[in-house]
PyMOL Python script that loads the backbone (N, CA, C, O; Angstrom):
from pymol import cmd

cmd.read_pdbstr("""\
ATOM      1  N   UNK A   1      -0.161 -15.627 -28.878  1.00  0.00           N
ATOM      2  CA  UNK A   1       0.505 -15.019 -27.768  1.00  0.00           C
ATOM      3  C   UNK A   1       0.630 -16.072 -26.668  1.00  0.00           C
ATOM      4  O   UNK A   1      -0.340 -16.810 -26.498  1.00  0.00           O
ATOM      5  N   UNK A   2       1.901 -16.254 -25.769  1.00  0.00           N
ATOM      6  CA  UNK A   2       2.124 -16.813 -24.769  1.00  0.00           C
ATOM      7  C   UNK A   2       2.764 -15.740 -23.568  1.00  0.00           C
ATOM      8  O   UNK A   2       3.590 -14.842 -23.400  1.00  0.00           O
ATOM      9  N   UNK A   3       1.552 -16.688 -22.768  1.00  0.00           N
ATOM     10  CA  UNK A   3       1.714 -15.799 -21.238  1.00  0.00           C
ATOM     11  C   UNK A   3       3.222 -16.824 -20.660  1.00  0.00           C
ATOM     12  O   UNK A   3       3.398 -18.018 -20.901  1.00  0.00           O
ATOM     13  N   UNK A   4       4.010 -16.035 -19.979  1.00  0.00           N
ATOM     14  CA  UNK A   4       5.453 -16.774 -19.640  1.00  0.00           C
ATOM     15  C   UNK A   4       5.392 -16.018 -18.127  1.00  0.00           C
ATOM     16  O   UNK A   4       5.541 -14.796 -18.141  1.00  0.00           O
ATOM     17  N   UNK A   5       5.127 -16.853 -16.488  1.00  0.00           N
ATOM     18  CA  UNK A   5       5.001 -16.384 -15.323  1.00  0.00           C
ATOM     19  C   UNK A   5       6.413 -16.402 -14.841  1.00  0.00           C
ATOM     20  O   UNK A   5       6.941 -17.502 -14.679  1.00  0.00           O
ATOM     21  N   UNK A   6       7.167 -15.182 -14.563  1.00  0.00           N
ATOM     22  CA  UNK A   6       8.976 -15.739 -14.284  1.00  0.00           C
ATOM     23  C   UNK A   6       8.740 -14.968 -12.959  1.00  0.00           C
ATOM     24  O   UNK A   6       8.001 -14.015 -12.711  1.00  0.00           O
ATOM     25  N   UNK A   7       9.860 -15.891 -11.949  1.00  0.00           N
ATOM     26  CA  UNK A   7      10.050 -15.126 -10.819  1.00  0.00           C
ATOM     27  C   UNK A   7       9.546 -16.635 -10.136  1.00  0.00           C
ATOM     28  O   UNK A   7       9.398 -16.573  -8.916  1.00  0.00           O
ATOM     29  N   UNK A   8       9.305 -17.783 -10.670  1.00  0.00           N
ATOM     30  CA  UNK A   8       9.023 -18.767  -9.620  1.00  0.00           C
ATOM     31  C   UNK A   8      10.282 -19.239  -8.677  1.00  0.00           C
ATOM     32  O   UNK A   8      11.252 -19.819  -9.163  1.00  0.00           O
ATOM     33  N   UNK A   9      10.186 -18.980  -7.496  1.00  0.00           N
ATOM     34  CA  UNK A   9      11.358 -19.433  -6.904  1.00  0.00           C
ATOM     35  C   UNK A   9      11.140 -20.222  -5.454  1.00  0.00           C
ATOM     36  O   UNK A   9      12.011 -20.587  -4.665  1.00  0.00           O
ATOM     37  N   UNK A  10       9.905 -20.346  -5.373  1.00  0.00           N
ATOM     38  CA  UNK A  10       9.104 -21.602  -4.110  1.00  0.00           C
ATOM     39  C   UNK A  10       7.901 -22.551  -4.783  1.00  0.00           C
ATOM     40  O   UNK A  10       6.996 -22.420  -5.607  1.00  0.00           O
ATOM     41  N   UNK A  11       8.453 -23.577  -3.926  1.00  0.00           N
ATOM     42  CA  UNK A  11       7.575 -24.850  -4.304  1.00  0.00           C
ATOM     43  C   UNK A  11       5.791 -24.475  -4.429  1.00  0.00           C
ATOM     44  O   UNK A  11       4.972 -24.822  -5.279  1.00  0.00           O
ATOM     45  N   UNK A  12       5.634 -23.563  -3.099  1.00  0.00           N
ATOM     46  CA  UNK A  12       4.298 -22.532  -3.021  1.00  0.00           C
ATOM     47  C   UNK A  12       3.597 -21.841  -4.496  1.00  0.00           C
ATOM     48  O   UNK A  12       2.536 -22.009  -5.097  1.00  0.00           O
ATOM     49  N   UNK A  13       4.706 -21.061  -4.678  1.00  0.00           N
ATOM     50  CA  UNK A  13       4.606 -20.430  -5.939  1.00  0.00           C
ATOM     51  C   UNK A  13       4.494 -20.616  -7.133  1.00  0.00           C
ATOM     52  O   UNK A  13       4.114 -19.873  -8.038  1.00  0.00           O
ATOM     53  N   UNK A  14       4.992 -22.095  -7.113  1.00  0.00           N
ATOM     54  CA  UNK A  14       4.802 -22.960  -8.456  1.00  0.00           C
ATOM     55  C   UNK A  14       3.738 -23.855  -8.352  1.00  0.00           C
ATOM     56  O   UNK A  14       3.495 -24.590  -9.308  1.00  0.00           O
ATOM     57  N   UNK A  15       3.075 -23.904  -7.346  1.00  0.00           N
ATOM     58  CA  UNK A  15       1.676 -24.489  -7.406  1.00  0.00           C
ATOM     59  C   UNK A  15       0.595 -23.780  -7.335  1.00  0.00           C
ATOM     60  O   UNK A  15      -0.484 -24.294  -7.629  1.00  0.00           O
ATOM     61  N   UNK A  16       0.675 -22.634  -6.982  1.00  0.00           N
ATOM     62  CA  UNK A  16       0.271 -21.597  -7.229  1.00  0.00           C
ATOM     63  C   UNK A  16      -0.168 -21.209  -9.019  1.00  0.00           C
ATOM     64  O   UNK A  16      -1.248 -21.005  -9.572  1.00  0.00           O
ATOM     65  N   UNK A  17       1.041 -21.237  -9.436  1.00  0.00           N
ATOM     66  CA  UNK A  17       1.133 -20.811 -10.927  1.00  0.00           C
ATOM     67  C   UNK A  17       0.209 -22.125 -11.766  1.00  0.00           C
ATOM     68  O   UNK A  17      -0.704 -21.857 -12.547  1.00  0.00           O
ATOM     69  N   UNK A  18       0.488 -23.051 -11.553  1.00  0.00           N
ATOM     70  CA  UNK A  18      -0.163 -24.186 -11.929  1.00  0.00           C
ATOM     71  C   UNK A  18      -1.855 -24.528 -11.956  1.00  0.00           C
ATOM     72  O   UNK A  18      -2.638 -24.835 -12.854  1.00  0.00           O
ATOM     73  N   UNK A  19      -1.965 -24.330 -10.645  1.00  0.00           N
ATOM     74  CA  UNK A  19      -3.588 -24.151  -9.936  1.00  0.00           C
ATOM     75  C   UNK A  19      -4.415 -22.944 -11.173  1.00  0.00           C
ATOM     76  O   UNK A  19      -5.571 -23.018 -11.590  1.00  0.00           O
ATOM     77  N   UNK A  20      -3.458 -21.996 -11.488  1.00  0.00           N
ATOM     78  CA  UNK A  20      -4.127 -20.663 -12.085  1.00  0.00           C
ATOM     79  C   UNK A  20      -3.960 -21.191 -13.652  1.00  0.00           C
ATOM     80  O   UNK A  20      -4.625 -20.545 -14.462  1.00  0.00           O
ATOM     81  N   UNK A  21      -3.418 -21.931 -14.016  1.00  0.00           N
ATOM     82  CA  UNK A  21      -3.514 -22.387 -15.183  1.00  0.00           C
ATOM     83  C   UNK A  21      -2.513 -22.086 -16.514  1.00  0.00           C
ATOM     84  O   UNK A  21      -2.765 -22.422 -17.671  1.00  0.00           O
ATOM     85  N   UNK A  22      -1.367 -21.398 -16.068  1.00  0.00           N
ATOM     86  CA  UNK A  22       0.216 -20.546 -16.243  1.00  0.00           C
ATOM     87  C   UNK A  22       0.411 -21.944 -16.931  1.00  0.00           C
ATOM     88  O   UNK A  22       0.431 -23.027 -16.348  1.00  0.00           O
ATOM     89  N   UNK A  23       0.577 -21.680 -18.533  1.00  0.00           N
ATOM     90  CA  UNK A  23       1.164 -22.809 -19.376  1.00  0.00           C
ATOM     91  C   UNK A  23       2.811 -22.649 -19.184  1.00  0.00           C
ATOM     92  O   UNK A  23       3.489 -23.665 -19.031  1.00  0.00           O
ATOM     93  N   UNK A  24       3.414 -21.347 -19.198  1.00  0.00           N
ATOM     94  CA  UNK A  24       5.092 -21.614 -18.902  1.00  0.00           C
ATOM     95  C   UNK A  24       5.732 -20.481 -17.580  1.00  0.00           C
ATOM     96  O   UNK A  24       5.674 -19.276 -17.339  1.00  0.00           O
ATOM     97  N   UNK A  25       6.257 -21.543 -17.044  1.00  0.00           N
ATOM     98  CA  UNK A  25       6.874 -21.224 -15.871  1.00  0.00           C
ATOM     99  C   UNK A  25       8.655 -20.765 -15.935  1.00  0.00           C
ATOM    100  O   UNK A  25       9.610 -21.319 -16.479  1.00  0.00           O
ATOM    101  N   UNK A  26       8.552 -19.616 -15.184  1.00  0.00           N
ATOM    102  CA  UNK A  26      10.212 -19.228 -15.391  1.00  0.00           C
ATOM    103  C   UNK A  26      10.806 -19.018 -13.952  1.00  0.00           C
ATOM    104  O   UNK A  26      10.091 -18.589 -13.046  1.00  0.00           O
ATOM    105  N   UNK A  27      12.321 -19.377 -13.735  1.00  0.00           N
ATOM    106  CA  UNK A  27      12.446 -18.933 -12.222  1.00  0.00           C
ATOM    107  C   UNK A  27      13.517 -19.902 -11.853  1.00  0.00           C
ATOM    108  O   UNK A  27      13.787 -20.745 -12.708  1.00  0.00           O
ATOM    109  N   UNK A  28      14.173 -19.929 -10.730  1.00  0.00           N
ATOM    110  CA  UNK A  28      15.137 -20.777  -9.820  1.00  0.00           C
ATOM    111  C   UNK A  28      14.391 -22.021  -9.601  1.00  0.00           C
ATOM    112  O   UNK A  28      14.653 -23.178  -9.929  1.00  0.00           O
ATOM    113  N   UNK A  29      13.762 -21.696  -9.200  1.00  0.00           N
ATOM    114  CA  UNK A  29      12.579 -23.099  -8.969  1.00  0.00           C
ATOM    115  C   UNK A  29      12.729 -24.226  -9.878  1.00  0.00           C
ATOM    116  O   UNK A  29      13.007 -25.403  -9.647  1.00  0.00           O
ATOM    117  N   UNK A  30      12.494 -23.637 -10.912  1.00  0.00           N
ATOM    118  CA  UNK A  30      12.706 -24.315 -12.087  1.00  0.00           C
ATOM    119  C   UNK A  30      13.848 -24.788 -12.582  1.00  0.00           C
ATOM    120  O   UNK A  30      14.190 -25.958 -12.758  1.00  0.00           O
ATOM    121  N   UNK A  31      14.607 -23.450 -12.866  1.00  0.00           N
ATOM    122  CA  UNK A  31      15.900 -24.134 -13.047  1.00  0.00           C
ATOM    123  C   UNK A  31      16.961 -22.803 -12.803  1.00  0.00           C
ATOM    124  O   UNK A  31      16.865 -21.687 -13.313  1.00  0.00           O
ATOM    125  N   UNK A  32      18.010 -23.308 -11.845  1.00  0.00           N
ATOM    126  CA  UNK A  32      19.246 -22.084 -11.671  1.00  0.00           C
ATOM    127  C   UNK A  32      19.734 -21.972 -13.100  1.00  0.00           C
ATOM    128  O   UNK A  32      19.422 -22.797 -13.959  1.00  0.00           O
ATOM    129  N   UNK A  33      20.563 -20.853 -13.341  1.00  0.00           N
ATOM    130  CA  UNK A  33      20.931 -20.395 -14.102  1.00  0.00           C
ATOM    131  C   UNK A  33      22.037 -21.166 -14.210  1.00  0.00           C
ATOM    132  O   UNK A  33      22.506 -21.586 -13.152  1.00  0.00           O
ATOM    133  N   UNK A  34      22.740 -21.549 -15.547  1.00  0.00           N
ATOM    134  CA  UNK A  34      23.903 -21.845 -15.412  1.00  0.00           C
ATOM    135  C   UNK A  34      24.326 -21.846 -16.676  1.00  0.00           C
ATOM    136  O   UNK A  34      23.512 -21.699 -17.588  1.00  0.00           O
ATOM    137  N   UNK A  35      26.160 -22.072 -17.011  1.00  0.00           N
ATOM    138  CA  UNK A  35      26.949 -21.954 -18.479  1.00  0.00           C
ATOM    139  C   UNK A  35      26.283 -22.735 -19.451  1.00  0.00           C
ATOM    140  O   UNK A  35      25.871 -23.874 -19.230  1.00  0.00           O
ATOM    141  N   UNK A  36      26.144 -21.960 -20.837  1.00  0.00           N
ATOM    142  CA  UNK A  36      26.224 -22.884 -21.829  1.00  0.00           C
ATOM    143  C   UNK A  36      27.448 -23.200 -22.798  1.00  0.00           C
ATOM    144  O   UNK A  36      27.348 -24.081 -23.651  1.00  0.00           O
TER     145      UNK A  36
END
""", "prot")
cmd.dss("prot")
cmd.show_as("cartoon", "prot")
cmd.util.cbc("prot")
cmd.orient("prot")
Protein backbone atom coordinates (compact mmCIF):
# COMPACT_ATOMS: atom_id res chain seq x y z
CA UNK A 1 0.00 0.00 0.00
CA UNK A 2 1.03 3.62 -0.82
CA UNK A 3 0.03 6.59 1.15
CA UNK A 4 -0.34 9.49 -1.83
CA UNK A 5 -0.77 13.28 0.29
CA UNK A 6 -2.72 15.48 -2.65
CA UNK A 7 -3.81 18.96 -2.13
CA UNK A 8 -0.10 20.31 -1.81
CA UNK A 9 -0.35 23.73 -3.05
CA UNK A 10 2.29 25.91 -0.63
CA UNK A 11 5.87 25.74 -0.28
CA UNK A 12 4.68 25.44 3.75
CA UNK A 13 2.74 22.50 2.99
CA UNK A 14 5.18 20.65 1.15
CA UNK A 15 7.59 20.81 3.87
CA UNK A 16 5.31 20.02 6.00
CA UNK A 17 4.46 16.76 4.08
CA UNK A 18 8.12 15.95 3.89
CA UNK A 19 9.10 16.63 7.67
CA UNK A 20 6.09 13.88 8.34
CA UNK A 21 7.67 11.50 6.15
CA UNK A 22 4.76 11.48 2.98
CA UNK A 23 6.74 9.27 0.33
CA UNK A 24 4.31 10.85 -2.62
CA UNK A 25 3.22 14.20 -2.95
CA UNK A 26 0.23 15.45 -5.15
CA UNK A 27 -0.93 19.09 -5.85
CA UNK A 28 -0.18 22.53 -7.86
CA UNK A 29 2.81 22.83 -5.94
CA UNK A 30 4.07 20.18 -7.57
CA UNK A 31 2.90 20.35 -10.69
CA UNK A 32 -0.19 22.42 -12.55
CA UNK A 33 -2.22 20.46 -14.46
CA UNK A 34 -1.75 20.50 -17.99
CA UNK A 35 -2.49 18.70 -21.85
CA UNK A 36 -1.22 15.51 -22.73
Amino acid sequence: MYVVLEGIETKEEFQIAKEMGVPYLQGYYILKPHRL
